[in-house]
C-alpha positions in Angstrom: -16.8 -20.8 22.4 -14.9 -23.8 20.1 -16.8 -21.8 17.0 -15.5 -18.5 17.9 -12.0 -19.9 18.2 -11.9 -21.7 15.2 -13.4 -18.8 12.9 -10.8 -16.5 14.7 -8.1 -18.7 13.9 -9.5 -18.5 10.5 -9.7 -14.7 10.0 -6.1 -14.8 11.4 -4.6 -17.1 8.8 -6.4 -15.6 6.1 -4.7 -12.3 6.9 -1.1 -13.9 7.1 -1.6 -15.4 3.8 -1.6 -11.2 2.9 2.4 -11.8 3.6 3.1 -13.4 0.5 1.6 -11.7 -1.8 3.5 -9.6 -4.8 2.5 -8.0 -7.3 5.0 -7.8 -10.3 3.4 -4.6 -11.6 6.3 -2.6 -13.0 5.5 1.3 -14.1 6.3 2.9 -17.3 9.7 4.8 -17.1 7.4 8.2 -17.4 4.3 7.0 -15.4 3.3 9.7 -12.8 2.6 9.1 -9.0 -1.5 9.8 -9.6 -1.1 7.3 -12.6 0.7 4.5 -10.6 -1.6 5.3 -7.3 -4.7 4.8 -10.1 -3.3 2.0 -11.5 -3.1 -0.1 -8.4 -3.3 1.6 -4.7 -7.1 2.2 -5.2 -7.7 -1.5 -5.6 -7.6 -1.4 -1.7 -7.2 2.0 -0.6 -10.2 4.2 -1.4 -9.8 7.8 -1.3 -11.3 9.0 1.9 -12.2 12.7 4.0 -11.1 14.6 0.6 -7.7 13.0 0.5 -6.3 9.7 -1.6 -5.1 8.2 2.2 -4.8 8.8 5.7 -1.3 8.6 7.0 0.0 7.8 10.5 2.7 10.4 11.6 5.8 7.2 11.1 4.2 6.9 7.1 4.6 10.4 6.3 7.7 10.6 4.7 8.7 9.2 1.5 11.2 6.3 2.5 9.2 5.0 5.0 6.1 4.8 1.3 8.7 3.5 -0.5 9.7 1.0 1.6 6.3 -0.2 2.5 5.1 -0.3 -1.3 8.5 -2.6 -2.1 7.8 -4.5 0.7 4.4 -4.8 1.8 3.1 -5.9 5.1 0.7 -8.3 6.6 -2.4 -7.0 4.8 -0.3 -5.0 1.6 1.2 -6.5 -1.3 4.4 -6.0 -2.3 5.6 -3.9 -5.4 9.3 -4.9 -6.0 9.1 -3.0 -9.2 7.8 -0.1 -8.5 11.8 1.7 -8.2 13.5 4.7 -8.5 11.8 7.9 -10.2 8.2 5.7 -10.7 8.4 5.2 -6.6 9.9 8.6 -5.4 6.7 10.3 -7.7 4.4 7.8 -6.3 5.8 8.5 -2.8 5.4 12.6 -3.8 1.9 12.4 -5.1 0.7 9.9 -1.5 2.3 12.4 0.5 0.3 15.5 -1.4 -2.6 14.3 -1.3 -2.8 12.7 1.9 -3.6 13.7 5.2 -1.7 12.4 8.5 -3.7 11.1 12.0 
């Protein structure tokens, strides 16, 4: 019991550490929302059932992809850069090409 404790405990830090993270990536001025979602979504998020992610009913709108790429969460990294016309055509393409649960 003492070893599945601890290597819970474990798993749980190592996913809060996921907080921290940012990435100072910033986009070309001109860079598309398939380029950017290239460029660094797919280190993580593989394209899956035919589209490039599956979003829950609260993600599928723009703002609510912006914010969480700015921001991140517990297991995303961050992308403060990633602003204005680079993030609303990132937001555009996600939103295209994605399904919703």
């Amino acid at each position: 019991m003492k070893k599945i404790t601890l290597i819970l405990t474990f798993v749980a830090l190592a996913g809060l550490m996921g907080c921290s993270r940012t990435d100072p990536y910033t986009p070309p001025s001109d860079a598309t929302g398939e380029d950017i979602f290239s460029t660094n979504c797919t280190k993580c998020h593989k394209p899956e059932a035919g589209a490039a992610m599956i979003l829950s009913e609260k993600m599928a709108n723009k703002d609510a992809i912006i914010q969480k790429v700015q921001k991140g969460s517990m297991g995303m990294t961050a992308f403060p850069n990633i602003q204005g016309e680079p993030a609303q055509r990132l937001a555009e393409y996600v939103l295209a090409n994605s399904k919703t649960k």
